[in-house]
N, C-alpha and C positions, 0 to 999 in steps of 0.2 A: 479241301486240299488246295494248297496254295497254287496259282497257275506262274508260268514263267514264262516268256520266248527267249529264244535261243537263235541269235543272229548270226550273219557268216561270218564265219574265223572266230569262234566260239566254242566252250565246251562247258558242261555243267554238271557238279555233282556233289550233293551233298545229302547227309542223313536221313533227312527228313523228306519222306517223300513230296514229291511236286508232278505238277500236269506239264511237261514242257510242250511246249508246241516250237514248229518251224517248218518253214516252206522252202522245197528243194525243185533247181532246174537242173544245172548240168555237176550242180553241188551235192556230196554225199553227205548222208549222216549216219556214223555209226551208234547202235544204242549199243551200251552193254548194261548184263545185268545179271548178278551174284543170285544164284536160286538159295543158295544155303542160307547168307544173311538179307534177303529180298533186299538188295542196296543195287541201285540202277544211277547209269549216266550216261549222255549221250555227248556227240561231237556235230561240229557243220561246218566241212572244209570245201574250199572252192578249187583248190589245184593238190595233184597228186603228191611232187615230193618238191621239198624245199633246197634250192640252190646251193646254201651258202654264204647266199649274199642277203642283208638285210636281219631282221631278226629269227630268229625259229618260231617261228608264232605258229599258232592252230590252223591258222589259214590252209596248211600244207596238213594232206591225210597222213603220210608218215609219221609228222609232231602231233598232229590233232589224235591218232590214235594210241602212239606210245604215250604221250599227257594224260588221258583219259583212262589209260589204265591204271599208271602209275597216281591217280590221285584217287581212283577207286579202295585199289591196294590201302594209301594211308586214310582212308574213312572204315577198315577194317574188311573190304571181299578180297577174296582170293582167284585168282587166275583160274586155280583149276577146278571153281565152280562157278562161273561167268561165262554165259553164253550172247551171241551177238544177234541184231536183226541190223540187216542194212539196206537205207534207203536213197535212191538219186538218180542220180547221173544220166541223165536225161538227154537227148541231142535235138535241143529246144531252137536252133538255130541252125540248123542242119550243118554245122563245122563241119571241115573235112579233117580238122583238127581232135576230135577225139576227144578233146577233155572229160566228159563224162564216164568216156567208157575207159580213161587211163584212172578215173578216180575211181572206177568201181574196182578195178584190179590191184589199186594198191592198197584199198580195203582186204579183197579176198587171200590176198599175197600176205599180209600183214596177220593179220586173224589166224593165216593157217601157222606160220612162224610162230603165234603167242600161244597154239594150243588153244585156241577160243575159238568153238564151233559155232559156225552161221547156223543158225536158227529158223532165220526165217528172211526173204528178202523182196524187195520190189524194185529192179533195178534198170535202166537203162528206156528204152522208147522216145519217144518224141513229147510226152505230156509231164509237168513239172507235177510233184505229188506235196501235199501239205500232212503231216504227221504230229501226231498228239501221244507222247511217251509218258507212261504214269509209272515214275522211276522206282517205284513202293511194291506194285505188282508185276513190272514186266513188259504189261500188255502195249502194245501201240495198235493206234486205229490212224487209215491213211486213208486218204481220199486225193483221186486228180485234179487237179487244177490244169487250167488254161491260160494262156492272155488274155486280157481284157478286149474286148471286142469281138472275140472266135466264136 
């Protein structure tokens, strides 16, 4: 199976199944993945919603999950058998800023709006998680991560 990484402000999806991997701190990533036609893709956005200013890029979970789905759709799944697993958001720096936990919510906020049930999730704490999505079957396998040094 061919493998990929999947780096921040990114999204990835096509036919053919692949291994993607990606390592998340206070960064979300949504996986989706059509049970009917076993067709999966995943997102890795670093800030919840997009401004305005600059481009619409994935970077923003808003774009990075309406993009995601919308290019699942033209590979042939359908919304209303695509379910989600969501992984991140982390508060790897102890911010009093939130970021991770505004990223997870515009995940869950988002997902419920599209009809796309969370599946399954690991989300929030203080340790950054590494995930391996095999877009073919669905499954992802996570494990924690730390800094180097801890």
């Amino acid at each position: 199976m061919p493998k990929y990484y999947l780096y921040p402000s990114t999204l990835f999806a096509q036919r053919e199944g692949h291994m993607v991997t990606t390592v998340l701190g206070s960064c979300v990533a949504v996986c989706l993945f059509d049970e009917t036609k076993r067709l999966g893709g995943i997102n890795h956005y670093m800030l919840p919603f997009w401004n305005g200013n600059e481009l619409a890029s994935p970077k923003y979970g808003n774009i990075a999950i309406e993009n995601l789905v919308k290019k699942l759709e033209k590979l042939g799944a359908s919304r209303s058998t695509m379910v989600a697993k969501v992984f991140g958001g982390a508060n790897q720096l102890n911010h009093t800023v939130g970021v991770g936990q505004r990223n997870i919510k515009v995940a869950q906020e988002m997902l419920e709006e599209l009809n796309i049930k969370i599946v399954a999730k690991s989300v929030g704490g203080e340790k950054g998680r590494k995930i391996n999505f095999n877009t073919s079957t669905g499954e992802v396998f996570m494990k924690y991560v730390t800094r180097q040094g801890e």
